[in-house]
C-alpha positions as a Markdown table, in Angstrom:
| # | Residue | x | y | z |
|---|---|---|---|---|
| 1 | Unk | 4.6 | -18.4 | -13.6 |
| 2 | Unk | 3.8 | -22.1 | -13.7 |
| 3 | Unk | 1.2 | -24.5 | -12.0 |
| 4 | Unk | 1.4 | -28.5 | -12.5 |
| 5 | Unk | -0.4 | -30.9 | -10.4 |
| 6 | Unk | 0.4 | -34.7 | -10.1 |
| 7 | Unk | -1.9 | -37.4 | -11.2 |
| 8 | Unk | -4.0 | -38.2 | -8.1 |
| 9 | Unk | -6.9 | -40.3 | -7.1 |
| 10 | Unk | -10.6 | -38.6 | -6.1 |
| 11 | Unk | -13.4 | -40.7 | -5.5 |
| 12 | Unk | -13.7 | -43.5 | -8.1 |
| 13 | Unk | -11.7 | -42.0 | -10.4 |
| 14 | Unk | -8.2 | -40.8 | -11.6 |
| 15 | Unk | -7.6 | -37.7 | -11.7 |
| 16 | Unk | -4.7 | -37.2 | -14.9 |
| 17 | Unk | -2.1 | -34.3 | -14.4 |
| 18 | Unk | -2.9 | -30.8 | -14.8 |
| 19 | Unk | -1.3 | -27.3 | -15.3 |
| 20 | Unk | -0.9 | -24.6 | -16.8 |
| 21 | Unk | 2.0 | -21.8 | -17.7 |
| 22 | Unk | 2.0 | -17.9 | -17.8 |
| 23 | Unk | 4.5 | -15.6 | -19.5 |
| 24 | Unk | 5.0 | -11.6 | -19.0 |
| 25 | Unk | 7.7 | -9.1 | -19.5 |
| 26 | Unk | 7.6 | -5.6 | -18.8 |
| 27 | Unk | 9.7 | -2.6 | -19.6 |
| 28 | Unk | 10.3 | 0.5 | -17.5 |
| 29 | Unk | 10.9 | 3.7 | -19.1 |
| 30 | Unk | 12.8 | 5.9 | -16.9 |
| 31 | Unk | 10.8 | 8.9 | -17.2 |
| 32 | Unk | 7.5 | 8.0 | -19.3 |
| 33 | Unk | 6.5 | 4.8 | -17.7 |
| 34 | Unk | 6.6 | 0.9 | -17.8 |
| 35 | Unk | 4.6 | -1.0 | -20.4 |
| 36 | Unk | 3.4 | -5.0 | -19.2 |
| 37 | Unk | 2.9 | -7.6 | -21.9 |
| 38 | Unk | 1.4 | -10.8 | -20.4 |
| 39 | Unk | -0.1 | -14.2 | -21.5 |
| 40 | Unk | -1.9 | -16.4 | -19.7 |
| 41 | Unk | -2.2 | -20.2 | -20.8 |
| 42 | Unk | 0.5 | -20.0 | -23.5 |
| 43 | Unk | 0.2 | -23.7 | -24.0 |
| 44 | Unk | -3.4 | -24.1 | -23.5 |
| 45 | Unk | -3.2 | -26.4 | -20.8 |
| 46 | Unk | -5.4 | -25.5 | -18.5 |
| 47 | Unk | -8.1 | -28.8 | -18.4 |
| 48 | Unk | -8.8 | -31.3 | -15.4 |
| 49 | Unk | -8.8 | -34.8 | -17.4 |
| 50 | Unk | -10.2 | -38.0 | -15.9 |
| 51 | Unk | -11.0 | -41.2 | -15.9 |
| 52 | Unk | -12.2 | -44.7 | -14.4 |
| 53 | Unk | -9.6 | -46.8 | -12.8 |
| 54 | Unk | -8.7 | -49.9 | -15.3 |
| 55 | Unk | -10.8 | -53.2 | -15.0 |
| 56 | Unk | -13.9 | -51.1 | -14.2 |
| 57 | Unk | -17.1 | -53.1 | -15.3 |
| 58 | Unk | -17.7 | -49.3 | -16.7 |
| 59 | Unk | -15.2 | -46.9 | -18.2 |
| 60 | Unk | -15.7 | -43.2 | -17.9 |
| 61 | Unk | -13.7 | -40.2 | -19.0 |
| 62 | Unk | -14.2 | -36.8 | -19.0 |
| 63 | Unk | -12.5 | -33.5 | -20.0 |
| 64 | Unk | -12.9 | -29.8 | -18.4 |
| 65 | Unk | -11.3 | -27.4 | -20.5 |
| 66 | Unk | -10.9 | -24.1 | -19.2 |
| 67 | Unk | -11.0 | -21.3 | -21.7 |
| 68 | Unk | -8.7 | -18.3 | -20.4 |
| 69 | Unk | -6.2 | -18.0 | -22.8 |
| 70 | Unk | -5.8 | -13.7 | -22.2 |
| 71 | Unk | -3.4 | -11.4 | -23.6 |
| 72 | Unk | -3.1 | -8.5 | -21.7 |
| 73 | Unk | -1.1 | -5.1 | -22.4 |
| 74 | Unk | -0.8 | -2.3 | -20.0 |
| 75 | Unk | 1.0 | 0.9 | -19.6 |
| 76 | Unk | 1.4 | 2.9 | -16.8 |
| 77 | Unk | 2.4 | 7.0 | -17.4 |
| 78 | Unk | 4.0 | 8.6 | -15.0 |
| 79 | Unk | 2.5 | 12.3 | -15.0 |
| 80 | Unk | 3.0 | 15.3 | -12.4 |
| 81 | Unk | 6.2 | 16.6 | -11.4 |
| 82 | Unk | 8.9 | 14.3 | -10.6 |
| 83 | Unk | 11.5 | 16.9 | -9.1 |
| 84 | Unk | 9.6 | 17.9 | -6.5 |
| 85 | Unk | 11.1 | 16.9 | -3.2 |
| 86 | Unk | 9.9 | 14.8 | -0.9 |
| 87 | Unk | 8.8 | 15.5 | 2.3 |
| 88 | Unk | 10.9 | 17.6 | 4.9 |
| 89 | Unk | 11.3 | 17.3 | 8.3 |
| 90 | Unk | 9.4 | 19.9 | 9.5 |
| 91 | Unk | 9.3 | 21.6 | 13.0 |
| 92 | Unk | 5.6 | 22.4 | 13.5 |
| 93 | Unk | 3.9 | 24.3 | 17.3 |
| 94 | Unk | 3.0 | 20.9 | 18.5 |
| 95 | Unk | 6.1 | 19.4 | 18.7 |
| 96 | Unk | 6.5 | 22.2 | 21.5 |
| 97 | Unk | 3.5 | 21.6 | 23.0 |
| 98 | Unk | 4.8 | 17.8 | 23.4 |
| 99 | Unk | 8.3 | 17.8 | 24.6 |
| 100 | Unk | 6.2 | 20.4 | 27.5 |
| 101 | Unk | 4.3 | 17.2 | 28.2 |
| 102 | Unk | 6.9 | 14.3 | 28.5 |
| 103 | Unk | 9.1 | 16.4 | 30.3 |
């Protein structure tokens, strides 16, 4: 997953382009689970960058860096009893009680 934002304007300044780029993968084991490897900010990217528009009696830049480069690993276990079935269609007093009713 990806984000990019064109170069804009916002207030008296000029906003430079901005973005930022996750990778994951994940692998499912049939019976035993599914392990997630994920990255955020592979490229370190992730900063909103100004500045002031040219011929400006003053020039100002500035730089906000976000720190959230994360590597995250998870893995989910399946545990219980996976052959038992699922539930039945069952014919229970009320159903009785019901068809009584509508009829």
């Amino acid at each position: 997953m990806g984000y990019y934002m064109s170069p804009g304007i916002m207030g008296y300044y000029q906003v430079l382009s901005r973005g930022f780029l996750n990778l994951g993968i994940q692998k499912d084991f049939q019976k035993a689970g599914m392990l997630r490897l994920s990255f955020n900010d592979i490229l370190e990217t992730s900063q909103l960058r100004w500045r002031s528009f040219d011929g400006a009696d003053l020039e100002i830049t500035g730089r906000l860096k976000f720190e959230k480069r994360v590597f995250m690993a998870t893995y989910t276990y399946k545990f219980g009893n996976s052959k038992i079935k699922g539930t039945r269609d069952r014919k229970v007093g009320s159903q009785e009680e019901q068809r009584r009713v509508t009829n």
